[in-house]
C-alpha positions in Angstrom: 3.5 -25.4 10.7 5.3 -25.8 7.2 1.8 -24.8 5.7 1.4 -21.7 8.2 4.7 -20.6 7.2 4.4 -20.8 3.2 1.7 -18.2 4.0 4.1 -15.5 6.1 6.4 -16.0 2.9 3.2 -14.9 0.7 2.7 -12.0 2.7 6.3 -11.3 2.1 6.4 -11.9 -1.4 2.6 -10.2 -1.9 4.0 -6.7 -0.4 7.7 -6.8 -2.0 7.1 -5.9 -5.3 7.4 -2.0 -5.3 4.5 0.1 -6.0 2.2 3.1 -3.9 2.4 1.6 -1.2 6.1 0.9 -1.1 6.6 4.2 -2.3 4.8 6.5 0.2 6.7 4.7 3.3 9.8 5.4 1.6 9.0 8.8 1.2 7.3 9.2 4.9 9.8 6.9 6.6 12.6 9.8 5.2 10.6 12.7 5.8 8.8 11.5 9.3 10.9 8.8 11.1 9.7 4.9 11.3 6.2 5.7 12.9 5.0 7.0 10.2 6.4 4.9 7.4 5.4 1.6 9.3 1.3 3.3 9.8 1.4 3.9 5.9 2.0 0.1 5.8 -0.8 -0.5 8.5 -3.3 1.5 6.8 -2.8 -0.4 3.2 -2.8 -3.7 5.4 -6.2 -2.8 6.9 -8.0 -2.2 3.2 -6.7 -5.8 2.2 -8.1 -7.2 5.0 -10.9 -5.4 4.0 -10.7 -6.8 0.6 -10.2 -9.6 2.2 -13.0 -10.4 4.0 -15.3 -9.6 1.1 -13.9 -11.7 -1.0 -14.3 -14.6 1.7 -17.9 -13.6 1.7 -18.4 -13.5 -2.1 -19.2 -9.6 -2.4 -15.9 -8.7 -4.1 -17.5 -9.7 -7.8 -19.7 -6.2 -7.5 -16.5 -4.7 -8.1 -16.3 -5.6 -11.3 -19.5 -3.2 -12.1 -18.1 -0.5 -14.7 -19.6 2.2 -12.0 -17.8 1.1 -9.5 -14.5 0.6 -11.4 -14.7 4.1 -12.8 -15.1 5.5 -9.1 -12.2 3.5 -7.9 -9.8 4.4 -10.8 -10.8 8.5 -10.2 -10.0 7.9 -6.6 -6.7 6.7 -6.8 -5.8 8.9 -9.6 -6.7 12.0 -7.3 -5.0 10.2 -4.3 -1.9 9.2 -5.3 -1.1 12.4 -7.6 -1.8 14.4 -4.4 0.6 12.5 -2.3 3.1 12.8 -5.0 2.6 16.5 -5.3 2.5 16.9 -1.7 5.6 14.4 -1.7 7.6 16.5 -4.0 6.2 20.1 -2.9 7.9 19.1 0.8 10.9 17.6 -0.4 12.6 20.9 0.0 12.6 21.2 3.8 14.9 18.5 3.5 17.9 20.4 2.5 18.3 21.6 5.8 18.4 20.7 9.0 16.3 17.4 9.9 14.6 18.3 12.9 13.2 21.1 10.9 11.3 18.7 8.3 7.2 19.9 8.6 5.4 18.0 10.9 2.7 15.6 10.0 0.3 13.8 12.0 1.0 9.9 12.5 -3.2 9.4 12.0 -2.4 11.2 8.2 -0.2 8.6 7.2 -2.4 5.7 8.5 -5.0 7.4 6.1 -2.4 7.5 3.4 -1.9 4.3 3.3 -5.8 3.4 3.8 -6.7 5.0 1.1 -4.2 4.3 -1.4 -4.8 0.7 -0.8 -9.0 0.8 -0.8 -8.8 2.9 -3.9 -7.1 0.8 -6.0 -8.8 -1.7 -8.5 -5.5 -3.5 -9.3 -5.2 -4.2 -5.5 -8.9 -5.4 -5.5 -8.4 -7.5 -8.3 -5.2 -8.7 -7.3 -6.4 -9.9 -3.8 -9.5 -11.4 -5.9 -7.0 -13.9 -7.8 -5.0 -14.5 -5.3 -6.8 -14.8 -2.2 -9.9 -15.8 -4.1 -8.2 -18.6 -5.3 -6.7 -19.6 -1.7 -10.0 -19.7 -0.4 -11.3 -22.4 -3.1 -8.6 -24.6 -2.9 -8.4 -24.5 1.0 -12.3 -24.8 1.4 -12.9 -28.0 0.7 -9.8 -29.6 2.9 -10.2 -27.3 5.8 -11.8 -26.0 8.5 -12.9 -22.4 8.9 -10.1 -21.6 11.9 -7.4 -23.0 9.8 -8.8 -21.0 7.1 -8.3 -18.1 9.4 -5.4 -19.2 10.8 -3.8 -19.9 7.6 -5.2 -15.9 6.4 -3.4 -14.6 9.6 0.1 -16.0 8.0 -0.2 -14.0 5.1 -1.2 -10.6 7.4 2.1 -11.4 9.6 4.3 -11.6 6.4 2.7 -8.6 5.4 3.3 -6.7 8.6 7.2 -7.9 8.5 7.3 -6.6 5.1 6.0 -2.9 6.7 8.1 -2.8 9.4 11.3 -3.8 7.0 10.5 -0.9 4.4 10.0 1.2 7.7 13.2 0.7 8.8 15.0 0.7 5.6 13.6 4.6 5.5 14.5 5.4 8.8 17.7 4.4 8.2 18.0 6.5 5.1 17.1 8.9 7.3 19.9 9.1 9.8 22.6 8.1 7.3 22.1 9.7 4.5 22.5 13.2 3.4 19.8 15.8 3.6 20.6 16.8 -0.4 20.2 12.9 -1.2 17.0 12.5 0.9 15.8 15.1 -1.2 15.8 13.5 -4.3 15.0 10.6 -2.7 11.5 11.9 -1.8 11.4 13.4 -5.3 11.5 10.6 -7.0 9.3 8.9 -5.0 6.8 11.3 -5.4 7.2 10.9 -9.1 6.5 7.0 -9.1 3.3 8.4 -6.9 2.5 10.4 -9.7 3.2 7.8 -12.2 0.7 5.4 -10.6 -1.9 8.1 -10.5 -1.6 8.8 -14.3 -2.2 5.5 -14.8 -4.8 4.9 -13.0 -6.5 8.0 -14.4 -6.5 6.8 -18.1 -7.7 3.8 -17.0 -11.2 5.3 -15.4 -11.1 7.6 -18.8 -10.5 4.5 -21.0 -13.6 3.3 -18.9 -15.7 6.5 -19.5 -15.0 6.6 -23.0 -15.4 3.4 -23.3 
């Protein structure tokens, strides 16, 4: 049990630091309610299991290919300066009445999320070091359904993580001013943008070469 739970508080400590993800609940959670802060969450949750899986199967190392690492870095640059455009173009419905912020779909910010996550080398690589590393040092001293059982920890910290950023937006969202929720999304559409830049001179530092 004290091994199962040193995973949840991976999972915790794996989602905390802020970044895209973080972001775009914060930003969702304010604009949309809980709902949709909490699916942005799921969707990045379902690309690392994703990542997950293929690192547990050894196919992760084709990421690695230049090719591939280009297409990834273009993605998220295009994904994640959208969302921070479309993050700060929407900010101003906030300055009036709430129940007149633009309505999105709930299945949007699932794909959000999704997306963000799956196109992001650093999250691919990241998962590779870390989970890669998991999976050597637990191979040899255990079975396959503590394996699993031990990968499930780390999703359930994960998940608690989601649904504490999901509340910590909704929250802003009934508390704080409209004027303050505004720049709120602003700036969170900003550290979108951020990311994005980065991750675009990264897939022209790989086209150059």
């Amino acid at each position: 049990m004290s091994i199962f739970l040193s995973y949840i508080l991976l999972g915790l400590s794996l989602s905390a630091p802020i970044g895209p993800i973080n972001a775009a609940q914060l930003d969702k959670g304010i604009r949309f309610g809980f709902w949709h802060a909490w699916l942005v969450g799921v969707g990045g949750m379902i690309a690392d299991g994703i990542f997950m899986l293929l690192i547990y199967f050894g196919i992760a190392q084709f990421v690695d290919v230049p090719i591939i690492k280009f297409l990834l870095w273009s993605a998220g640059f295009f994904v994640l300066c959208y969302t921070g455009y479309e993050s700060i173009l929407k900010s101003d419905s906030m300055t009036g009445s709430k129940s007149g912020f633009r309505y999105e779909s709930r299945s949007k910010a699932f794909r959000t999320g999704f997306l963000m996550a799956a196109s992001n080398p650093m999250n691919i690589l990241f998962w590779l070091s870390i989970y890669g590393s998991m999976i050597a040092q637990t191979t040899d001293q255990y079975e396959t359904s503590q394996i699993l059982l031990y990968s499930s920890g780390i999703f359930l910290g994960i998940t608690l993580w989601d649904i504490t950023m999901a509340s910590i937006a909704t929250g802003a969202r009934k508390w704080v001013k409209p004027r303050a929720l505004r720049i709120i999304s602003i700036l969170s559409g900003f550290v979108l943008i951020g990311f994005g830049v980065y991750f675009g001179v990264q897939a022209l530092r790989l086209l150059i070469g």
